[in-house]
C-alpha positions, -999 to +999 in steps of 0.1 A: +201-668-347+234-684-342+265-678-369+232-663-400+216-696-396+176-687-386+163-715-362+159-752-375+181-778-377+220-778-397+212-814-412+199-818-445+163-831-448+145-845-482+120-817-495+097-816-522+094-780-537+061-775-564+046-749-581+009-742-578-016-717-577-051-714-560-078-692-559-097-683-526-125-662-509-131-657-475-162-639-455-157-626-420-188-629-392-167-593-378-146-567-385-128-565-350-106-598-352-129-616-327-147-648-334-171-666-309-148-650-279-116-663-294-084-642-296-077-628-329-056-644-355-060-661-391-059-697-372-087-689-347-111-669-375-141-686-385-135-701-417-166-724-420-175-703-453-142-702-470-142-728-501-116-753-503-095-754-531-073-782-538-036-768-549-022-789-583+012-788-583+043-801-602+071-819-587+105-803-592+129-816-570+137-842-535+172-829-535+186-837-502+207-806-509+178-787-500+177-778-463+156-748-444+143-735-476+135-699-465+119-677-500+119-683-534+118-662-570+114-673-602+139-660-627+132-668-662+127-707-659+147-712-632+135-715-595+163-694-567+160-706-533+170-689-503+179-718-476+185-706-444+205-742-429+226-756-456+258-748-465+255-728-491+225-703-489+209-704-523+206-731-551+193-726-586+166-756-603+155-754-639+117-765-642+120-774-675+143-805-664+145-808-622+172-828-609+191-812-585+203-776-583+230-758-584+243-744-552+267-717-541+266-690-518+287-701-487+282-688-454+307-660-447+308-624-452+332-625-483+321-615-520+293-636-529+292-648-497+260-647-472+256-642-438+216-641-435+200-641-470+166-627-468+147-615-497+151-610-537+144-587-563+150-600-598+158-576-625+132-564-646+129-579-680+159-600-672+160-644-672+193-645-655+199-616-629+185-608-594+194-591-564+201-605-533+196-589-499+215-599-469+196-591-437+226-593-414+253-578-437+228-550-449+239-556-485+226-560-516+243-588-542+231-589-578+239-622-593+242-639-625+232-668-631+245-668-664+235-695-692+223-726-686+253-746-677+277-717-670+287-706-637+267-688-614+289-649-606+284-622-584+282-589-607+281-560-583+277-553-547+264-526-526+254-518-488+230-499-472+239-470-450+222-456-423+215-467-384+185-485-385+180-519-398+162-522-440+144-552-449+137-566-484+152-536-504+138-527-538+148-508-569+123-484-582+144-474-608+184-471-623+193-448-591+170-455-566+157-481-546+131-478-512+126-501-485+108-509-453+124-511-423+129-506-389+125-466-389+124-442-363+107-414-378+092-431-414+076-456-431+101-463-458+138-452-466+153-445-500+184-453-510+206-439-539+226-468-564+257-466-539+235-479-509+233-440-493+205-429-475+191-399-491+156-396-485+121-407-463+089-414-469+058-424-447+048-419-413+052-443-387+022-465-383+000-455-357-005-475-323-005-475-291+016-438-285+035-450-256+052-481-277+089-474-292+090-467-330+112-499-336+081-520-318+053-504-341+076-514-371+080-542-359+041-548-355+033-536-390+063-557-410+057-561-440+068-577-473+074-556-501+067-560-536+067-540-569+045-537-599+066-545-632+062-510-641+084-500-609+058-470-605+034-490-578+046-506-544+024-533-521+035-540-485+015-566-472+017-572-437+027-602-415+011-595-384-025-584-397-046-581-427-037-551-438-025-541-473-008-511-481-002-495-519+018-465-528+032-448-558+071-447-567+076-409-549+061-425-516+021-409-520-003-434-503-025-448-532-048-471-505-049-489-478-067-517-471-077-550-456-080-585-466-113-608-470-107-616-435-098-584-409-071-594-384-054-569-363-024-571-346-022-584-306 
């Protein structure tokens, strides 16, 4: 990482961003993440049974203004792009008419400024305001992106307290929101609506008992999402197959595995 920027080049490339939607299903010969002697992982799984589907997608935009894009939410009818190498680290395109976005966001550590933008959680209900967390900076931006054709404003901002690292922060409700991270003695931390710590939740996933906290985290990062209700969360995992579901007060609800069982190396 050098200056927020996450690998990849500075210059602006062309890139075509679409919108599609496929439907898959996948058998595995195993359940131990080996194939034919092969190492485990997604890549090197036997897929000869998994049905192609063929993605159909619509064209939004080939704005050169578009960069490293990094994650993406759709808000209303507008498409928010994190982009991890331009200048400015998000832009805003309407699907309803393309062209090319709106940009703002500079690189800085400033209000409404971003230093490593890395995930979003848009506002329940709302077509106009999400929130923006900031790896690096530990803090959480809501913005407005206001009317079409109005500017784009930073309403409120809040960080996260605490010693160890959050990643992709989520409100559960007005006063609290919970988030994975890189915990020594939990799964999750929750935070209260002035970013302080104030709870726990979880146990630390179980390996190997002679590897550091931080590193088990790290082997079981995961992406977190929310049902609309706000009473449900789903972590699914980067670096295996597994999918994890729990309430709003932090109770396990099930954990599971995908069509095809890969564990971590």
């Amino acid at each position: 990482m050098d200056d927020g920027v996450i690998g990849g080049p500075r210059g602006r490339i062309p890139l075509t961003i679409g919108l599609g939607c496929a439907l898959a299903a996948a058998t595995s010969s195993g359940c131990d993440g080996r194939v034919d002697g092969l190492r485990h992982g997604p890549a090197e799984l036997d897929h000869a049974n998994v049905p192609v589907v063929e993605l159909a997608g619509t064209t939004i935009s080939r704005s050169v203004q578009l960069a490293q894009p990094f994650d993406i939410a759709l808000v209303g009818t507008r498409l928010v792009v994190i982009d991890v190498a331009a200048d400015s680290a998000l832009h805003v395109i309407d699907i309803t008419t393309g062209g090319e976005p709106t940009s703002f966001g500079f690189r800085g550590e400033g209000p409404g400024e971003f230093r490593s933008p890395w995930s979003f959680d848009v506002v329940p209900g709302s077509d106009r305001k999400l929130w923006v967390y900031d790896l690096e900076l530990r803090r959480l931006t809501l913005v407005d992106l206001g009317p079409r054709g109005c500017a784009i404003s930073t309403a409120r901002a809040l960080t996260l307290t605490g010693s160890a690292t959050p990643i992709g922060p989520l409100w559960v409700d007005d006063n609290s929101l919970v988030s994975l991270g890189f915990y020594p003695d939990s799964r999750f931390a929750v935070f209260d609506s002035t970013g302080l710590k104030r709870d726990a939740w979880g146990e630390v996933p179980d390996q190997d008992e002679d590897m550091a906290p931080d590193l088990k985290q790290h082997v079981y990062q995961a992406s977190l999402v929310a049902h609309p209700s706000r009473n449900r969360l789903a972590a699914f995992t980067r670096h295996m197959s597994q999918i994890e579901f729990y309430s709003a007060d932090g109770s396990v609800l099930k954990i599971g595995q995908g069509p095809i069982n890969v564990q971590p190396r």
